[in-house]
FIMI-391254 format. One record per residue (C-alpha): residue number from 1; residue in one letter; y, x, z. Coordinates in steps of 0.2 Angstrom, whole numbers, padded with zeros to 4 digits. Each point is the difference from the previous one (the first is absolute). Layout:
BEGIN
<node nr="NUM" rest="a" v="Y" u="X" w="Z"/>
...
end
This chain:
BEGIN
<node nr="1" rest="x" v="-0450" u="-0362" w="0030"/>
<node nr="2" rest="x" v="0020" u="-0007" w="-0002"/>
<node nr="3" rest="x" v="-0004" u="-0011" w="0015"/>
<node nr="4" rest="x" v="-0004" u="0016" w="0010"/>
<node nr="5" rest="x" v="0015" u="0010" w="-0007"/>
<node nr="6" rest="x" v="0011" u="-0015" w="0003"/>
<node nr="7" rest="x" v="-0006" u="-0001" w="0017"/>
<node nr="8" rest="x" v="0002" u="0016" w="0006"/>
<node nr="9" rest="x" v="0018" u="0001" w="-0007"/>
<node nr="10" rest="x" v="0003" u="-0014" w="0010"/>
<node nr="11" rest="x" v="-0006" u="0006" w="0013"/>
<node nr="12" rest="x" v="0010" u="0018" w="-0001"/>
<node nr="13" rest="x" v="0018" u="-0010" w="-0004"/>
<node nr="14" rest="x" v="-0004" u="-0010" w="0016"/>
<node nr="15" rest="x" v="-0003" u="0016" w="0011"/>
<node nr="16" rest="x" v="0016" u="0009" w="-0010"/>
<node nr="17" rest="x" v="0009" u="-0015" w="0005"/>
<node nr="18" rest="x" v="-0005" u="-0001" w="0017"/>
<node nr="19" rest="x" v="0005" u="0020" w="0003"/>
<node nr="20" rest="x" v="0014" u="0002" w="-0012"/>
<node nr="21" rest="x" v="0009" u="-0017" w="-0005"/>
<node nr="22" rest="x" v="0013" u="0005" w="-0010"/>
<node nr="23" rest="x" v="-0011" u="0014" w="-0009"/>
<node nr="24" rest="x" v="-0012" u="-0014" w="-0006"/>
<node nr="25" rest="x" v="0011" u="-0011" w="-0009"/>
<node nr="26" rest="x" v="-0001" u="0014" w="-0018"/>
<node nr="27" rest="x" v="-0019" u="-0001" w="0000"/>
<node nr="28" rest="x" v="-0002" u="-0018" w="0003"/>
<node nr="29" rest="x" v="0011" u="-0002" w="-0015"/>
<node nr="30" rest="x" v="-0007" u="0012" w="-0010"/>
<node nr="31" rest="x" v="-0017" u="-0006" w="0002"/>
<node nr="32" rest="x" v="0006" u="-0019" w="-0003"/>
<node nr="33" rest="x" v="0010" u="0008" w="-0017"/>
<node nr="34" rest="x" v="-0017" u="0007" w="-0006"/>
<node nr="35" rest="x" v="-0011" u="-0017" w="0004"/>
<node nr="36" rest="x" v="0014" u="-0010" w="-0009"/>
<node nr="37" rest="x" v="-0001" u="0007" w="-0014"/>
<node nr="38" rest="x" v="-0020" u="0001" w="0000"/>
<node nr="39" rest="x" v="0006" u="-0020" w="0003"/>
<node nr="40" rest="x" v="0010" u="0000" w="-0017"/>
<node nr="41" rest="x" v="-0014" u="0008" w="-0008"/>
<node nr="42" rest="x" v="-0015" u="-0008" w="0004"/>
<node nr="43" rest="x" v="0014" u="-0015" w="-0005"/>
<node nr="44" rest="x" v="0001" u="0002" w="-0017"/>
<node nr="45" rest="x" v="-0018" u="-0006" w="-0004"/>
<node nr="46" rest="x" v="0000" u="-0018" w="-0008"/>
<node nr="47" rest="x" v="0000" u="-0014" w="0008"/>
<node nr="48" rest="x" v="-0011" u="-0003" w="0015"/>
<node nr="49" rest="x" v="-0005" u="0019" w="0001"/>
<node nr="50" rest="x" v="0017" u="0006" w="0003"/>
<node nr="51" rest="x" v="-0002" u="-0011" w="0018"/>
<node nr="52" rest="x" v="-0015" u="0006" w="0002"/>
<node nr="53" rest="x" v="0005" u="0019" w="-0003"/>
<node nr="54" rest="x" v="0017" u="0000" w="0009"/>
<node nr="55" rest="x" v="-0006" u="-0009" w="0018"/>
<node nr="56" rest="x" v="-0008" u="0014" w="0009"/>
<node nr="57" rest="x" v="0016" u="0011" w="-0004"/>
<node nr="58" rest="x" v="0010" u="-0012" w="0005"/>
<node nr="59" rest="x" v="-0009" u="-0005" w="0016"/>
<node nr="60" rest="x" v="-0003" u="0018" w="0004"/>
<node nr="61" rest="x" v="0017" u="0003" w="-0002"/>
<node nr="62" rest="x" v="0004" u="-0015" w="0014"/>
<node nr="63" rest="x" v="-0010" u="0011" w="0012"/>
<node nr="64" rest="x" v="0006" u="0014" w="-0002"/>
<node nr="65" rest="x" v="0017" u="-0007" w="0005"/>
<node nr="66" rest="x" v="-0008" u="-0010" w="0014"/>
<node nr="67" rest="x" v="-0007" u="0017" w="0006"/>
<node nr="68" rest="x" v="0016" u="0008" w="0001"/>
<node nr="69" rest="x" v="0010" u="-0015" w="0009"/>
<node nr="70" rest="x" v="-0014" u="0000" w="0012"/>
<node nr="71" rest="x" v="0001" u="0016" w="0005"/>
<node nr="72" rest="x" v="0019" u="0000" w="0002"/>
<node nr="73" rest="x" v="-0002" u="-0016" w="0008"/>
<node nr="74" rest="x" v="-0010" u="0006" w="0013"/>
<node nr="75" rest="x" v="0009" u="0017" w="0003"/>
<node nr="76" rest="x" v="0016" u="-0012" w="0003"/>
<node nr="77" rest="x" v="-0010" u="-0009" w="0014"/>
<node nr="78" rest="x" v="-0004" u="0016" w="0008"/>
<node nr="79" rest="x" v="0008" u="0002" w="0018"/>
<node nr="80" rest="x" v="0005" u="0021" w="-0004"/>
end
């Protein structure tokens, strides 16, 4: 179910930065904000477990910022 959520916010931050660059830079980070600290969280289990518990946060929170440069990214290659 988070993969599916995660997903789609990607998929709505790379759309928003695409349309409206400058406009998608407060949700990206606010989305990134809230996954970090799910990161910090899931973190503060003992030993191997806090790994375990912080990688998809932090990895989801790596393509939500992927998303969003991609999106700008391409919106800079456009010929208009």
């Amino acid at each position: 179910m988070m993969v599916v959520g995660i997903v789609a916010v990607c998929v709505v931050l790379a759309l928003l930065a695409f349309l409206v660059p400058r406009l998608s830079r407060h949700p990206e980070r606010g989305t990134q904000r809230s996954l970090g600290a799910g990161s910090r969280v899931g973190g503060k289990a003992p030993g191997v477990l806090g790994r375990i518990f912080s990688k998809p946060f932090r990895s989801s929170s790596k393509a939500v910022g992927r998303s969003g440069a991609a999106g700008r990214r391409t919106r800079g290659r456009m010929p208009f």
